[in-house]
VEXDREN-2710 file (C-alpha; in Angstrom, 1 decimal):
% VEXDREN-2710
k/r/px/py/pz
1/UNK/8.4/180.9/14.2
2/UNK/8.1/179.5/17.7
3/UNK/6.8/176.1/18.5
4/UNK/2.7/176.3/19.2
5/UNK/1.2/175.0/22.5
6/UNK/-1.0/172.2/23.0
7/UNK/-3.5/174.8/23.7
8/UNK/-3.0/176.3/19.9
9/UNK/-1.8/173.3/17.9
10/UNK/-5.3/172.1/16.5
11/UNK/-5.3/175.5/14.9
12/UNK/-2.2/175.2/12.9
13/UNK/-1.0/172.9/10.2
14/UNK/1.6/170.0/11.0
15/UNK/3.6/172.1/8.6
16/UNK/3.7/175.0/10.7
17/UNK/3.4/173.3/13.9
18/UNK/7.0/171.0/13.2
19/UNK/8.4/171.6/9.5
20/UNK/10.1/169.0/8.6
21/UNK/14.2/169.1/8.2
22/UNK/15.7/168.7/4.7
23/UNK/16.9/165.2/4.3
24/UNK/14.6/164.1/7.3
25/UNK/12.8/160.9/6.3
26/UNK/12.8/159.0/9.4
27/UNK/9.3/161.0/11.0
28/UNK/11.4/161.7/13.9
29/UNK/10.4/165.7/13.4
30/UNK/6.7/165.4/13.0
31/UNK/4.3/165.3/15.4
32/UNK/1.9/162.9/16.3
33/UNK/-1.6/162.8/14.9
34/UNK/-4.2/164.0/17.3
35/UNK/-7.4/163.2/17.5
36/UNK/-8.8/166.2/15.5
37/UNK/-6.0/164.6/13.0
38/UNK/-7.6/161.7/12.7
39/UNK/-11.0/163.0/12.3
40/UNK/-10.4/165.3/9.3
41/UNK/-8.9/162.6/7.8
42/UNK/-11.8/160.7/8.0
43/UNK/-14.0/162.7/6.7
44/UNK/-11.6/163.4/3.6
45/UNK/-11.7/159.5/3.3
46/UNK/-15.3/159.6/3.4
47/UNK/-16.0/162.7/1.3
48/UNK/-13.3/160.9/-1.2
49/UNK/-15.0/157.7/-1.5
50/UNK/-18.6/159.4/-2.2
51/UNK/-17.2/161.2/-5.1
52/UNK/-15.8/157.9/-6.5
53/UNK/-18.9/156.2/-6.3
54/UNK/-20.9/158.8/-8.0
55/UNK/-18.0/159.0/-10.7
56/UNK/-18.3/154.9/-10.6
57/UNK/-22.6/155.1/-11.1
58/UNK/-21.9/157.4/-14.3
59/UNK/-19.1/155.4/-15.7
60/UNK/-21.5/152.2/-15.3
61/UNK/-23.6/154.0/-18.4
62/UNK/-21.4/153.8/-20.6
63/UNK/-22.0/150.7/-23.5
64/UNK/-18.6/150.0/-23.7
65/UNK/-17.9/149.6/-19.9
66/UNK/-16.9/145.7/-19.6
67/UNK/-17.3/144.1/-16.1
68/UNK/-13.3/144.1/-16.2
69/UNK/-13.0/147.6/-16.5
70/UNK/-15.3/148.3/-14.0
71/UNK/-13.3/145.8/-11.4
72/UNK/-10.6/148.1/-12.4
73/UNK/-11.5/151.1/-11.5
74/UNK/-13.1/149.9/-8.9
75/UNK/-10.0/148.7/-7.5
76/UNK/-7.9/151.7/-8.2
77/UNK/-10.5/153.8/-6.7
78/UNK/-10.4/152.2/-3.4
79/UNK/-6.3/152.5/-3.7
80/UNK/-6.5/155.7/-4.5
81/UNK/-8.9/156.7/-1.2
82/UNK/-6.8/154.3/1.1
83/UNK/-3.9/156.1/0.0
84/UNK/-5.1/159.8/1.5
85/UNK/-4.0/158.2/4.8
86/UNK/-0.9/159.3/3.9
87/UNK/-1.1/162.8/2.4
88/UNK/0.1/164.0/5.9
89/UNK/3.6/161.7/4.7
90/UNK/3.9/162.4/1.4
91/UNK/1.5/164.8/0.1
92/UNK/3.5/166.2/-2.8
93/UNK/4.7/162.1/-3.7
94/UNK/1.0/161.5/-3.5
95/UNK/-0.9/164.3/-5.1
96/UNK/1.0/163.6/-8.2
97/UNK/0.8/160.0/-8.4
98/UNK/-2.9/160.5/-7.8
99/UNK/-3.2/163.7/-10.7
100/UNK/-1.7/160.3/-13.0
101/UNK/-4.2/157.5/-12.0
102/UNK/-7.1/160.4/-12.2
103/UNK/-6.1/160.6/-16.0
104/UNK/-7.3/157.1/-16.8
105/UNK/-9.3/156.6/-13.6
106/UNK/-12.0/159.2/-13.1
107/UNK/-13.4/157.2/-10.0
108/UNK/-10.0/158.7/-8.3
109/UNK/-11.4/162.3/-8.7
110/UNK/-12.2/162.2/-5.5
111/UNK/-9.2/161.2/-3.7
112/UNK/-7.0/163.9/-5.9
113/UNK/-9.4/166.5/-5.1
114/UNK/-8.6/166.1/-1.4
115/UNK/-5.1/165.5/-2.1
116/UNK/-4.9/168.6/-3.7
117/UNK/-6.8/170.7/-0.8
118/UNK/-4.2/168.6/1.6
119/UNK/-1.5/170.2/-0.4
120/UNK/-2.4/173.5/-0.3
121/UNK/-2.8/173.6/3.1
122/UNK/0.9/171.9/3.9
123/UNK/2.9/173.4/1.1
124/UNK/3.7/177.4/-0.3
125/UNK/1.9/178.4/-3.8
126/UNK/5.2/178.2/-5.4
127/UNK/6.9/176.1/-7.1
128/UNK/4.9/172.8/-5.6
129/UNK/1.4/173.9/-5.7
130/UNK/1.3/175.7/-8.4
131/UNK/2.8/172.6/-10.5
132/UNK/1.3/170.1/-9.0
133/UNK/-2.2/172.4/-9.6
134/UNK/-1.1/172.8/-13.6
135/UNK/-0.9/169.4/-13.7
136/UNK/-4.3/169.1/-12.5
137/UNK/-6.0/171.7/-14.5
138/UNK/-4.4/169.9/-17.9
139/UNK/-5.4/166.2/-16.3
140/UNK/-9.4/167.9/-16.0
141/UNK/-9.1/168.8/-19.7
142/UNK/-7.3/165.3/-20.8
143/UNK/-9.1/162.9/-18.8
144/UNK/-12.9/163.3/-20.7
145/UNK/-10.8/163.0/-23.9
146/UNK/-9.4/159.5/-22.7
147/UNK/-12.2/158.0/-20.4
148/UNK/-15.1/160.2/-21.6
149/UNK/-18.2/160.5/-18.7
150/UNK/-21.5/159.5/-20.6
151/UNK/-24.4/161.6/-18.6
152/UNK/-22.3/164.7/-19.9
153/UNK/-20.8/166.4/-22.9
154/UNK/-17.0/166.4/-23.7
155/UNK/-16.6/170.6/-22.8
156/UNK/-19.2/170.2/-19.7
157/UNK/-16.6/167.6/-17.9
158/UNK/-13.7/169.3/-18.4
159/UNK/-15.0/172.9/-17.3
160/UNK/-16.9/170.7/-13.9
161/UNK/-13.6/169.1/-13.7
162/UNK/-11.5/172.4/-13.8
163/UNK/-13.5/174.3/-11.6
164/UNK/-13.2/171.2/-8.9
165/UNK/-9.6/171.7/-8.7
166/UNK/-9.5/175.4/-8.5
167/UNK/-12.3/175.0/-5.2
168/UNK/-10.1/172.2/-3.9
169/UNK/-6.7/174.4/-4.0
170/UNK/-8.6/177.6/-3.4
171/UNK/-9.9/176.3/0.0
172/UNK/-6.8/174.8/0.8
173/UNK/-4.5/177.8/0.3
174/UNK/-7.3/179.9/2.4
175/UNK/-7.0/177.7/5.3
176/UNK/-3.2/177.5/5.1
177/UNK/-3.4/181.3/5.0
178/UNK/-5.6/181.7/7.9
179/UNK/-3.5/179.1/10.0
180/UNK/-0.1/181.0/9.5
181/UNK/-2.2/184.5/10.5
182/UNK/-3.4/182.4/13.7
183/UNK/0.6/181.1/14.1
184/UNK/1.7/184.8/13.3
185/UNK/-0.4/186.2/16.0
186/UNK/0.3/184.0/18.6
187/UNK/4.1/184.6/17.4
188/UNK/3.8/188.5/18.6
189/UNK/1.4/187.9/21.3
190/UNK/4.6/185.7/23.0
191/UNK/7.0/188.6/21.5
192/UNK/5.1/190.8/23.1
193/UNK/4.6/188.9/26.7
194/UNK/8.7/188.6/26.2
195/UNK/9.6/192.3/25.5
196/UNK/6.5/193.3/28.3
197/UNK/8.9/191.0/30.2
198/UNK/12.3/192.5/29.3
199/UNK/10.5/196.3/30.4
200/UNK/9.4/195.2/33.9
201/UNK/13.3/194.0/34.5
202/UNK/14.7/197.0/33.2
203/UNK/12.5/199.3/34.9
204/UNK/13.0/197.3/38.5
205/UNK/17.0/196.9/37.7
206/UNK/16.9/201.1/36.9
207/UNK/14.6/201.4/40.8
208/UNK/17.2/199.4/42.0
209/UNK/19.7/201.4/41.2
210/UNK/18.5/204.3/41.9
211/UNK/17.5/203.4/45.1
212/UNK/21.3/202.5/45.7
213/UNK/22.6/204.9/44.7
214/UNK/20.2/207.0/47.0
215/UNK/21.1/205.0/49.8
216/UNK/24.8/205.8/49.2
217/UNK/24.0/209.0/49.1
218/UNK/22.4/209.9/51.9
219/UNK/23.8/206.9/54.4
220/UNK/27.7/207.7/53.1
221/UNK/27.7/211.4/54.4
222/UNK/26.0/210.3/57.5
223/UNK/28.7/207.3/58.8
224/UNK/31.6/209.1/57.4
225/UNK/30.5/211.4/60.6
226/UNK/30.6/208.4/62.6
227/UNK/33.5/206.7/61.5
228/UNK/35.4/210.5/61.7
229/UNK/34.7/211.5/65.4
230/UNK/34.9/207.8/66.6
231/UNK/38.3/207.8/64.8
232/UNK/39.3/210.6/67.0
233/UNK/38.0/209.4/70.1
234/UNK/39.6/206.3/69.3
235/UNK/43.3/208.1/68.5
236/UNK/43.1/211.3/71.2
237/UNK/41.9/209.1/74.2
238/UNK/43.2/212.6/76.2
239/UNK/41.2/215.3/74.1
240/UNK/39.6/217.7/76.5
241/UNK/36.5/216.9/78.0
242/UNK/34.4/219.7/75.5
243/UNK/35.8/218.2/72.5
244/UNK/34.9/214.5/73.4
245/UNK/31.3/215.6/74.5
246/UNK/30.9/217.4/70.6
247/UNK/31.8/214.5/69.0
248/UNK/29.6/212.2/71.3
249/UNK/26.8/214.6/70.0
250/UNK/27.6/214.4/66.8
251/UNK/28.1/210.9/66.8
252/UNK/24.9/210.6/68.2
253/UNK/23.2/213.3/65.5
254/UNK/24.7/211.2/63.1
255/UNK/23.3/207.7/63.8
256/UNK/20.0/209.2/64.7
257/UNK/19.8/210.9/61.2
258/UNK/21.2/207.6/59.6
259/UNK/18.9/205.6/61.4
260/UNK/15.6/208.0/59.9
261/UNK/17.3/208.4/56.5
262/UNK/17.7/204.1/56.3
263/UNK/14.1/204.1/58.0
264/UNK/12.4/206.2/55.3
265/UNK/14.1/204.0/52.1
266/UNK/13.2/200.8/53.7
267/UNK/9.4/202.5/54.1
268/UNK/9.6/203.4/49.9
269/UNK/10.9/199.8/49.5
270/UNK/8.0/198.5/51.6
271/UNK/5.1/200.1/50.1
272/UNK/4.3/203.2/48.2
273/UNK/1.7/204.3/49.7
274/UNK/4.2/204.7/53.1
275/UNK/6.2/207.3/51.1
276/UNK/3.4/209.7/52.1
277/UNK/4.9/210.3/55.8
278/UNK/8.6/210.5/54.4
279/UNK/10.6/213.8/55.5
280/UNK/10.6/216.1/52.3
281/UNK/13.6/216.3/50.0
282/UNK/16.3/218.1/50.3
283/UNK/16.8/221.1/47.6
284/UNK/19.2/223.6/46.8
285/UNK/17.1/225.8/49.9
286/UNK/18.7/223.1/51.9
287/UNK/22.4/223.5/51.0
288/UNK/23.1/226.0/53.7
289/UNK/21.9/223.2/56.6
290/UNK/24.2/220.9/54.8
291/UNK/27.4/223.5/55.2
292/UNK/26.8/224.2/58.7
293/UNK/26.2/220.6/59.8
294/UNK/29.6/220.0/58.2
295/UNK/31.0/222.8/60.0
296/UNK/29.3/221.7/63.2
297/UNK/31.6/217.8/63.0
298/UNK/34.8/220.1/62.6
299/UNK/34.7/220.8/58.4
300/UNK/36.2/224.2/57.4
301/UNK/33.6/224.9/54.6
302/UNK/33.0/228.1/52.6
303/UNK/29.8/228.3/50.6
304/UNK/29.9/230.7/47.7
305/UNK/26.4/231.0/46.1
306/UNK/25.6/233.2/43.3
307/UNK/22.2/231.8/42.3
308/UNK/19.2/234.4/43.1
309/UNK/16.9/232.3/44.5
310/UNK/17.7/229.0/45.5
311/UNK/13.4/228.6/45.5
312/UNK/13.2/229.1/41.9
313/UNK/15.5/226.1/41.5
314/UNK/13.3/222.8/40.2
315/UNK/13.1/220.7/43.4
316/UNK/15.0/217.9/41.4
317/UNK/17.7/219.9/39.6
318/UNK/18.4/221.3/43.4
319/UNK/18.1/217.8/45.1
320/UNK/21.1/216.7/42.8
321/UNK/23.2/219.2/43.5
322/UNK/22.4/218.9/47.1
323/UNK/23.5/215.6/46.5
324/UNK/26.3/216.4/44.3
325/UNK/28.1/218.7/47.0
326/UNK/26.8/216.2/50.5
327/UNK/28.9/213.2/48.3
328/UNK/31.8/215.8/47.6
329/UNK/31.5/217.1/51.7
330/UNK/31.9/213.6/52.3
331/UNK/35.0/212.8/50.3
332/UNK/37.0/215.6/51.7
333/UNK/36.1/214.7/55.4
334/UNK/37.4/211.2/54.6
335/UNK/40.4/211.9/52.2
336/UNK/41.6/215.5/53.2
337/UNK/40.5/216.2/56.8
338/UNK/41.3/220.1/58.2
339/UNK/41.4/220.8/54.4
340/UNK/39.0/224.3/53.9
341/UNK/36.9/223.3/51.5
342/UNK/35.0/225.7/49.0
343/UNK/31.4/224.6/47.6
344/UNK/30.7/227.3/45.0
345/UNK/27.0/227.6/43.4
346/UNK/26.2/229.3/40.4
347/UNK/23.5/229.6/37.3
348/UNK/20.4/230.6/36.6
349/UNK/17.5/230.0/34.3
350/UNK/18.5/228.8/31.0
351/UNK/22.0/228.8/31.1
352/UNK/21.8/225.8/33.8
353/UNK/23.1/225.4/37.2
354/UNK/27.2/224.4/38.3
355/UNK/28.3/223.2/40.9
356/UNK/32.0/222.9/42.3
357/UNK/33.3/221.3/45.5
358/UNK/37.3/222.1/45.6
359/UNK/39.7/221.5/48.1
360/UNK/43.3/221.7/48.4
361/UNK/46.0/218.8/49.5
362/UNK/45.3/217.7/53.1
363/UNK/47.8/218.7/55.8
364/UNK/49.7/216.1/57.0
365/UNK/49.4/212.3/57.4
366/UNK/45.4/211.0/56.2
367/UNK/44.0/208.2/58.1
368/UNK/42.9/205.4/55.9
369/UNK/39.0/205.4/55.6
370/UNK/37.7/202.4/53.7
371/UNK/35.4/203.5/50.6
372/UNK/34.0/201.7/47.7
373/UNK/34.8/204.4/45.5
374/UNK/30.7/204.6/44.5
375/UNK/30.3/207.6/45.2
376/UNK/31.8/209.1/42.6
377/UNK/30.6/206.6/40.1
378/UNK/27.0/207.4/41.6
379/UNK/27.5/211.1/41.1
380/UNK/28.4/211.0/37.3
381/UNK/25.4/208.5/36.9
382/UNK/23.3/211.0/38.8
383/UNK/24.3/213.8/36.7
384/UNK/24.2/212.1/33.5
385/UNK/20.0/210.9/34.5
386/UNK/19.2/214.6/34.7
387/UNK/20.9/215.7/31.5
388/UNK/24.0/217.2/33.4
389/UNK/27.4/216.1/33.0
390/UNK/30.3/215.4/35.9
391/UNK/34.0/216.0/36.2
392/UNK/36.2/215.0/38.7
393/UNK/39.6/214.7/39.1
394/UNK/43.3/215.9/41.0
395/UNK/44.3/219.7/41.1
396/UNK/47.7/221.1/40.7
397/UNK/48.3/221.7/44.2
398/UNK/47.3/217.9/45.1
399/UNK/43.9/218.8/45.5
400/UNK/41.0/217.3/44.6
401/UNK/36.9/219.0/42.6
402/UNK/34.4/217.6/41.7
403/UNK/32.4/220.0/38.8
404/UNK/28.9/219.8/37.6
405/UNK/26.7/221.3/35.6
406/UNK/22.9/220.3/35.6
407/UNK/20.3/222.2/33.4
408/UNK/17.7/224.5/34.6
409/UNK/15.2/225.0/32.2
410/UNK/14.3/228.7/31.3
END
C-alpha cells in the first residue's frame, strides 16, 4: 500500500498510514501526532473520565465502600485514563493491562472501553482483537461477581457491561474498515494516474516511431536521388552536356520534393489541425508515378501488376506497399546501380496483397553509399503493424528481394 499524502493522512489510521516494522521499538517508523491526533485523544480522555465518575457516583452507594477503597479506585481510575495517552504506543500492551484493572476496578470501564475502540481501529479482527475482545466480554461477566454495582442487579451489569464492549469494538472495526476502503481507493486512484501515465508514453513513443519511420521513408528515396546523380557529376566531370542537365533536374526534383515531403511532417508534428493542407497519400494508384520517376533518375524498372483495380485497394494496405516497393527502389539504386529491377504486384480481395521487389547482382564495381540499414528494419515493422509479414534476403545469383504480403480484407 503506498504511503498517504498530507492531503489524505487525517483520513487514515497511523496503522495504515506507517505500519510499524517487526522488532521496531524505537518510534523511528511512526509518524508524528497531528493535531486532529491530539484532539481525538482528548476527547477519548474526556469521554473516559466521565464514564469513571459515573461508575465512581454508583460505587459510592454501596455500605461497604470504605473511604480507602474509594481512594483506590479513585486512583486507579485516573491511571487508567492517563494511560490512554498511550494507546497509539502500545495499544495491545495496554488494552490488556486495562481489561485486568477493569476486573477489580469498574471506575476503569471507561478507559478500557476506549482502549478497546483504539484497538480495533489499529489492529486486524484476528488473533489480537478477537482475544483481547474475549477477554473483555468474560471481564463484563466477572467483574459484577467481584465488585458488584449497587443501583443494579447482578445479570443487568453484566449484560450493560457486554453490550459496551461489543459497541466499543464494533465502532472501532467500522472505522478501521472505512479507513482502509478510503486508503484502498486512493491506492487505485494513484495506480490508475500511473498506468494513465504509462498509456500516454507508449502511445507518444509508438507516434514517434511511426513518424520515423515515415520520415525514412519518404526522405530515404528522395536523397538517395541526390546523393546518386551528385555522385555522378562528381565522378564523370566529362559526361555530355544532356546527361549533366538530367541529373541537374533531377537533383533539383529531388530536393524540391524532399524539401515538401520534410515540410508536411514537420506541419503534422506542429499541429494537427495543419494536416488538413497536407498533399494526399500515396496508394497503390500511385505506384506507376513511383516506377517512372525511378526510371526518369536512370532506374531500369519493370512493373508487373496483376491486381484489378489498384482503386479497390484500402488506401492504407496500398500506402504500405507503395512504401514497401519506394524503400526497396531505393535500396537497389544505392546497392545495385544499372541492375533491372522487377516490382511485381499481385492479390486481390481476401486472399491479400504481395508484393516483390527483385533484382539481380549489380554489374561491376558499387560505390559505397552510407545507410543506416533502417530501412529494412522499418519495412518489417511496417508490415508487421498492418497484419502483413516481410522477407528479405540474398538470391542465388547475388541478388537481392524483398517479399511482402499485407491483407486485403474481402
Amino acid at each position: 500500500m503506498t504511503r498517504a499524502g498530507p492531503e489524505y493522512r487525517w483520513l487514515l489510521p497511523s496503522a495504515v498510514v506507517a505500519p510499524e516494522l517487526p522488532g521496531d521499538r524505537s518510534g523511528r517508523n511512526r509518524p508524528r501526532r497531528t493535531v486532529r491526533d491530539w484532539i481525538v485523544d482528548l476527547c477519548a480522555f474526556v469521554c473516559a473520565v466521565l464514564i469513571g465518575m459515573l461508575a465512581a457516583d454508583a460505587m459510592t452507594k454501596a455500605a461497604d465502600y470504605s473511604e480507602t477503597l474509594q481512594a483506590a479506585d479513585q486512583l486507579v481510575g485516573a491511571l487508567a485514563c492517563c494511560a490512554l495517552w498511550l494507546r497509539r504506543r502500545w495499544p495491545v500492551g495496554l488494552a490488556w493491562v486495562l481489561v485486568a484493572v477493569t476486573l477489580v476496578a469498574p471506575v476503569a470501564a471507561g478507559a478500557v472501553l476506549v482502549a478497546l475502540f483504539g484497538l480495533a481501529v489499529h489492529r486486524p479482527l484476528k488473533p489480537t482483537v478477537a482475544t483481547v475482545g474475549a477477554a473483555a466480554l468474560l471481564t463484563s461477566w466477572v467483574q459484577p461477581v467481584v465488585r458488584p454495582d449497587p443501583t443494579t442487579g447482578l445479570l443487568a451489569n453484566a449484560i450493560m457491561g457486554s453490550l459496551m464492549v461489543l459497541l466499543a469494538m464494533g465502532w472501532g472495526m467500522l472505522v478501521r474498515a472505512r479507513r482502509q476502503l478510503v486508503a484502498a481507493l486512493r491506492e487505485r486512484a494513484v495506480r490508475a494516474e500511473e498506468e494513465a501515465a504509462l498509456r500516454a508514453e507508449n502511445a507518444q513513443r509508438l507516434a514517434r516511431e511511426a513518424i520515423a519511420r515515415e520520415m525514412h521513408d519518404v526522405l530515404a528515396h528522395r536523397l538517395t536521388l541526390l546523393s546518386v546523380h551528385a555522385g555522378a557529376l562528381e565522378f564523370r566531370p566529362d559526361a555530355p552536356p544532356a546527361e549533366v542537365a538530367r541529373a541537374a533536374g533531377v537533383i533539383r526534383d529531388s530536393a524540391h520534393e524532399a524539401l515538401q515531403d520534410l515540410r508536411q511532417i514537420i506541419g503534422v508534428l506542429r499541429s494537427p489541425d495543419e494536416g488538413a493542407e497536407d498533399r494526399p497519400q500515396p496508394t497503390l494508384a500511385t505506384l506507376d508515378a513511383l516506377v517512372a520517376e525511378s526510371r526518369e533518375a536512370g532506374m531500369k524498372v519493370t512493373l508487373d501488376s496483376r491486381v484489378g483495380d489498384p482503386e479497390a485497394v484500402p488506401a492504407a494496405t496500398g500506402r504500405n506497399a507503395y512504401r514497401i516497393a519506394q524503400e526497396a527502389l531505393t535500396n537497389a539504386r544505392k546497392h545495385a546501380p544499372g541492375a533491372e529491377v522487377t516490382v511485381t504486384v499481385t492479390g486481390r480481395p481476401g486472399d491479400g496483397l504481395a508484393v516483390e521487389v527483385r533484382n539481380p547482382a549489380p554489374l561491376g564495381e558499387v560505390p559505397r553509399v552510407p545507410g543506416s540499414g533502417q530501412g529494412l528494419i522499418g519495412l518489417t515493422e511496417r508490415a508487421t503493424l498492418a497484419g502483413g509479414r516481410l522477407e528479405h534476403g540474398r538470391t542465388p545469383g547475388g541478388g537481392f528481394e524483398v517479399r511482402a504480403w499485407l491483407p486485403w480484407p474481402s
